[in-house]
N, C-alpha and C positions, 0 to 999 in steps of 0.2 A: 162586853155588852153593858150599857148604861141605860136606866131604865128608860129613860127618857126618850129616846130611839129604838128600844124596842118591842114590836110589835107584841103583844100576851103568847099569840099559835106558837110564835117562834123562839119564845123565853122560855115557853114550857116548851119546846120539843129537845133543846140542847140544856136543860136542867139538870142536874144530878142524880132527882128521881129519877126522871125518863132514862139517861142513861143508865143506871144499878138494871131499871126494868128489862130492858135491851138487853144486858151480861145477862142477866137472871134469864131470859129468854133463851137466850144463846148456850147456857149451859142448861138447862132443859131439855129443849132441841136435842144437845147432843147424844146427852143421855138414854132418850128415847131411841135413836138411831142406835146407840152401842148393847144397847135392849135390844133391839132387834136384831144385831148381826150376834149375839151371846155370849158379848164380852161380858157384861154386866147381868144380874137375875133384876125377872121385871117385876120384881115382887115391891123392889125398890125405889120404883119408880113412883108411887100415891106420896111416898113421904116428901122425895124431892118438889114435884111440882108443887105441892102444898109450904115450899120453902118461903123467906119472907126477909126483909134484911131492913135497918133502919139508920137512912142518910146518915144519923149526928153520931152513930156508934161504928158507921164505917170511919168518918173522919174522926174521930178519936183513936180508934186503931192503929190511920194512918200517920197520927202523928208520930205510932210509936215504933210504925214499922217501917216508916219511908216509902210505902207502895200501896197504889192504890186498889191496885188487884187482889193482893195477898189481904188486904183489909177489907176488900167488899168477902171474896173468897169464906174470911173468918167469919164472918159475920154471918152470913147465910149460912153455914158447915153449923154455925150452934144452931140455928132454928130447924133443921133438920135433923142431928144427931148422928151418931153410930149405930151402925155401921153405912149406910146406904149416906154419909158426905162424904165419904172418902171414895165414891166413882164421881163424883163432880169435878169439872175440870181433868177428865183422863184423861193425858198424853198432851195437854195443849197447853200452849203459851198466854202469853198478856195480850199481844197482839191477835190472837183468833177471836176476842173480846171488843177491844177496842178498833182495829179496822171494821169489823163487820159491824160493832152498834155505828161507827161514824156513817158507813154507806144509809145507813137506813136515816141517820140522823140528817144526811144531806137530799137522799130522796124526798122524804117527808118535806123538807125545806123548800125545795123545787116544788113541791106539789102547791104549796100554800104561795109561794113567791106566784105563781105560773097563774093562778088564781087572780092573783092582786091584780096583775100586770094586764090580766084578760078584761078587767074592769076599766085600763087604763086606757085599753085598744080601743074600747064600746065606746069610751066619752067622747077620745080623738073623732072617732067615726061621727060622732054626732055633731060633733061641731063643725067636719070636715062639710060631712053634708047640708047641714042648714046655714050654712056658710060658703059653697061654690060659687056663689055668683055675686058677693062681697067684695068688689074691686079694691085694690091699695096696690100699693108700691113697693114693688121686689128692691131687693135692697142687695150691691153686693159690696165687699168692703166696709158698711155701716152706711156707705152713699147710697141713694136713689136711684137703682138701676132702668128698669121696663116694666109697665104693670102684670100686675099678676089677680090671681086672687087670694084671700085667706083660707078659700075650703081648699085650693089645690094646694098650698103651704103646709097644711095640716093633714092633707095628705100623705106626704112625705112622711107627715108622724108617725102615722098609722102603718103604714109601708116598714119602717125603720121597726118598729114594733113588732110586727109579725116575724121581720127577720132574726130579732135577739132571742123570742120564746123562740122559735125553733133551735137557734145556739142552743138557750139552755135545755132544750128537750134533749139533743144530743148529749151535750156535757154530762144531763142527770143518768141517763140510760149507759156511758161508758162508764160513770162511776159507782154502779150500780153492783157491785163488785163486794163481795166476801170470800170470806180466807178462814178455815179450821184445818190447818195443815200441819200444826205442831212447830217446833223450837227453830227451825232454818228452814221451814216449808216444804220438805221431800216427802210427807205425810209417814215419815220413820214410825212415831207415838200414835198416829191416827189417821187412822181406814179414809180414803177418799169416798165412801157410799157416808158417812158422818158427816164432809164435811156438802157432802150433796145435799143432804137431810135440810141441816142446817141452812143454807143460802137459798133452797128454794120453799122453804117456810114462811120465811123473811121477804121474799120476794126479791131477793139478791140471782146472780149469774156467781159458781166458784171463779174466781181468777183465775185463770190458763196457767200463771208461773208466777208466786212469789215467794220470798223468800220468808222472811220474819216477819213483814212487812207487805204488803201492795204497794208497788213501785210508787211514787207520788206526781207522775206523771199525770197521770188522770185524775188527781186532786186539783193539778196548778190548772186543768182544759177545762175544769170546772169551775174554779174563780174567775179564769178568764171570760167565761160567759156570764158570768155574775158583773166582772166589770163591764162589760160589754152592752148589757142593760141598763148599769147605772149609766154608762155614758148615755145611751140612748133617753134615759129620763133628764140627765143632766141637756141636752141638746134640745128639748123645749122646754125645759127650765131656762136657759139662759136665752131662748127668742124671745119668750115672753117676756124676763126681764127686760130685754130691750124694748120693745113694744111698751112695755109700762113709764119708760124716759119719759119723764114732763114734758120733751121735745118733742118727742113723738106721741105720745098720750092714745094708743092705738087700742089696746089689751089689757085689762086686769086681773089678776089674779083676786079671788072674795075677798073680803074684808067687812068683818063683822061691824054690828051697828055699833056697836060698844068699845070694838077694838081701837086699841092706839098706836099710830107707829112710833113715836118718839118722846123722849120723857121729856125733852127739851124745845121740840117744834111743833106743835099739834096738827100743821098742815098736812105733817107727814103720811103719805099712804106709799111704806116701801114693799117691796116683794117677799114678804121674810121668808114665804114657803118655797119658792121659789130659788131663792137664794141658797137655802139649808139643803135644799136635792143638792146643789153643787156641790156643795162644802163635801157633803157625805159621800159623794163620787169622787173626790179625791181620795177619801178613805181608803176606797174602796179597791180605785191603783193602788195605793199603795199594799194595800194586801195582797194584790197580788204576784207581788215581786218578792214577798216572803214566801208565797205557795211555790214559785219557781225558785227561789235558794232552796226550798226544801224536798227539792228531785233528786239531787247529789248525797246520799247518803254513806257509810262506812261499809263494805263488803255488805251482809247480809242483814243489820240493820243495825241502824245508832237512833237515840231520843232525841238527838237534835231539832227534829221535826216537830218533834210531841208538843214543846212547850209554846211552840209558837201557832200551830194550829190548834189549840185548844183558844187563845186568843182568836184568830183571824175569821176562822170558818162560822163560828156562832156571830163574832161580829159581822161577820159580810154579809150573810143569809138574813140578816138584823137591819141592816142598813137596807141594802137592796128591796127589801119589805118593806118597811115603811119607806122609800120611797117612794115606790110605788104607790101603796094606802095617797100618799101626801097630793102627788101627780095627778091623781083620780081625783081629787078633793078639788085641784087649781081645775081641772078643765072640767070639772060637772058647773063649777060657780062660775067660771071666766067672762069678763065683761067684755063684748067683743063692742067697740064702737064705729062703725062701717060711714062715717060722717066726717071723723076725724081721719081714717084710713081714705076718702075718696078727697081730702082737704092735702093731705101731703102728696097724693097721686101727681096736685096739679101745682106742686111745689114748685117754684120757680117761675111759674106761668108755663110748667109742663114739660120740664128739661126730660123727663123722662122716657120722653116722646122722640129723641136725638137720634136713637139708632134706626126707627120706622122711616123718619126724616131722610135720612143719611142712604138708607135702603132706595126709598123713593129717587129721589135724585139721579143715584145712581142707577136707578131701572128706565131712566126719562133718558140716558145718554149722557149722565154729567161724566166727567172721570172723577172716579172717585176721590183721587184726592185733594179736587175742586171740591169737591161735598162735602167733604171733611172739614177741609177748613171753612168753607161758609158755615157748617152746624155750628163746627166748633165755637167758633166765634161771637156768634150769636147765645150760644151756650154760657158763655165764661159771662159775656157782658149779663146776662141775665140774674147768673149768680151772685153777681155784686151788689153790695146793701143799696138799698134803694130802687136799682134797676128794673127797667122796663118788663116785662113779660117775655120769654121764649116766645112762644107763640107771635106774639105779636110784632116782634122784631123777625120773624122770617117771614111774615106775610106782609111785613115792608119791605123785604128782598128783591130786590128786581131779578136778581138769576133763578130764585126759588118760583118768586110767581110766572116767570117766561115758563118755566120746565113743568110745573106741579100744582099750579094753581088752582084747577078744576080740582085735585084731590087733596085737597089740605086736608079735608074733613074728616078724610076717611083717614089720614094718617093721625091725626088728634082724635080720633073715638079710639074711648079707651078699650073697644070691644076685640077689635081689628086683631089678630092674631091670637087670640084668644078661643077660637073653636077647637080646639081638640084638649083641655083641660079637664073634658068628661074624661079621656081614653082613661084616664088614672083611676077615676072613682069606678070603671067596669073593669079594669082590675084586678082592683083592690076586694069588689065582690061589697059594693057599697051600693047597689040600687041604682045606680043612674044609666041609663043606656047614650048611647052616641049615636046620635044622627046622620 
């Protein structure tokens, strides 16, 4: 985690503090439960809750003792004293600590990422809407395919959107998962009603079966929906950079009155927010190809895991979030200019128009692949620098005007196949009904 990418909610929730608090919680929790079932006298319980531990004298400890459990452990055992620190931590391991504070640390992460993202949905939504009837030019390959419009485009965003928060609603509720089951998880050191206590405190499910460990299974179905969101932010991140091409000149992402793009060109106005979702959705795969190396573990548990998920998960949950924040940001400001999109619609003198073309003909009796090649034809010559108009070069067609001449018109309105573009925004549960 670099500050610079990461969100404050999210920097404080996978902190040091937060976590000590978390353990500190977690053996709390426990104690009360072993209070109650009379392992422990509950006389002892005022002092512990009242326990306290300080970040920079765990890490001193742990310099000296190579563990970071045995060093928070010490630390908090003096601020309570004898006799009532020696029931802290009974019968449990490093991992009844650290897997249960990580579930809660990735819950909490979801809750705040799910937040963001639900701002990210609202913007889509409003640009999808005040922008259906925005005509421009579907694009496939980077070519000029059929008209479309920008609110149905931005549809798809919205759509796309709702499907990853759902991933991650799953993802965060299967890993929603804690574990106080002791040294290889058969609950030998400690009662299964402890480690009940404990996960439904916390707002955790106990694990069905694990061993030292939570299988890391349902860690990697967790990053996976983590990338699965970045890609979804990264995939109108990188339309709108297209859209931004001076070529196309369709979309902008804001850009401040002050702001510069280049130290070197000042005409420059490049996508940089736009750009940096990408980048950081690569990250973002990439982590998670470390979350799935780290399902294969050693029989009942090895730290192989450890060192790299202490990197990935606070990075990913980091990234993921401020993408989103950043996403929200492009499409609350985005310059949409529907002048410049109804200018490229009719690019070529409206090659775009080639398959309605092609349609017609062949509904008039042509054989098709008589139609084909008169569109085509007329198509390529059009494309060529200088060249005539599409349009206009089939409406000097003598086989187009014998077949279709009465309907040119209706094949060149760029409306013409365009009635059912609502069906999407009723839906999607966007306010527009269908006729």
């Amino acid at each position: 985690m670099i500050e610079r990418y990461c969100p404050p909610a999210i920097q404080a929730i996978w902190s040091d503090q937060h976590r000590f608090e978390l353990w500190l919680r977690i053996e709390v929790l426990a104690c009360e439960a072993w209070a109650e079932l009379g392992r422990i006298p509950a006389s002892a319980l005022p002092k512990i809750r009242k326990a306290t531990f300080d970040p920079q004298r765990i890490a001193e400890i742990e310099g000296q003792v190579g563990h970071d459990v045995i060093a928070f452990l010490t630390d908090v055992n003096a601020s309570i004293g004898q006799p009532e620190a020696r029931y802290v931590h009974l019968g449990m391991t490093s991992q009844d600590l650290n897997d249960t504070a990580m579930a809660v640390q990735l819950v909490e992460s979801a809750r705040i990422i799910g937040a963001d993202l639900a701002s990210v949905r609202e913007a889509a939504a409003d640009v999808a809407v005040q922008h259906r009837r925005t005509l421009m030019a579907g694009r496939t390959h980077g070519v000029v395919a059929e008209p479309t419009t920008f609110g149905f485009k931005v549809a798809g965003w919205v759509a796309e959107l709702d499907r990853v928060r759902s991933r991650l609603e799953r993802a965060t509720e299967e890993v929603a998962v804690g574990r106080v089951s002791g040294a290889v998880g058969t609950h030998a050191t400690v009662d299964p009603r402890v480690e009940e206590h404990v996960c439904t405190a916390l707002g955790l499910r106990p694990d069905a079966v694990s061993t030292q460990v939570i299988a890391r299974d349902v860690h990697a179905s967790f990053m996976s929906a983590l990338a699965s969101v970045a890609g979804a932010l990264e995939r109108i991140a990188t339309e709108i950079r297209h859209l931004q091409r001076s070529e196309v000149a369709e979309a902008f992402e804001p850009f401040g009155e002050k702001q510069k793009g280049s130290s070197a060109m000042p005409h420059k106005r490049n996508p940089v927010l736009t750009e940096r979702v990408c980048g950081m959705a690569r990250v973002v795969r990439g982590h998670l190809v470390t979350a799935l190396e780290n399902t294969a573990l050693w029989h009942e548990r090895d730290i192989s895991h450890s060192s790299a998920e202490r990197i990935v998960f606070p990075d990913a949950c980091a990234a993921v979030d401020f993408m989103a924040i950043e996403m929200a940001k492009v499409l609350k400001g985005l310059e949409v200019r529907p002048e410049r999109m109804l200018r490229n619609l009719q690019f070529a003198g409206g090659v775009a128009f080639s398959g309605r073309l092609l349609t017609a003909l062949v509904e008039a009796g042509m054989p098709r692949e008589d139609a084909y090649a008169i569109v085509q034809r007329a198509a390529m010559e059009a494309l060529e620098e200088g060249g005539p108009g599409f349009r206009l070069l089939v409406e000097k067609d003598a086989a187009v005007r014998s077949r279709i001449g009465d309907r040119l018109e209706q094949v060149f309105d760029p409306w013409a196949g365009l009635e059912h573009t609502d069906l999407a925004f009723e839906r999607l549960g966007l306010g527009v009904k269908t006729t």
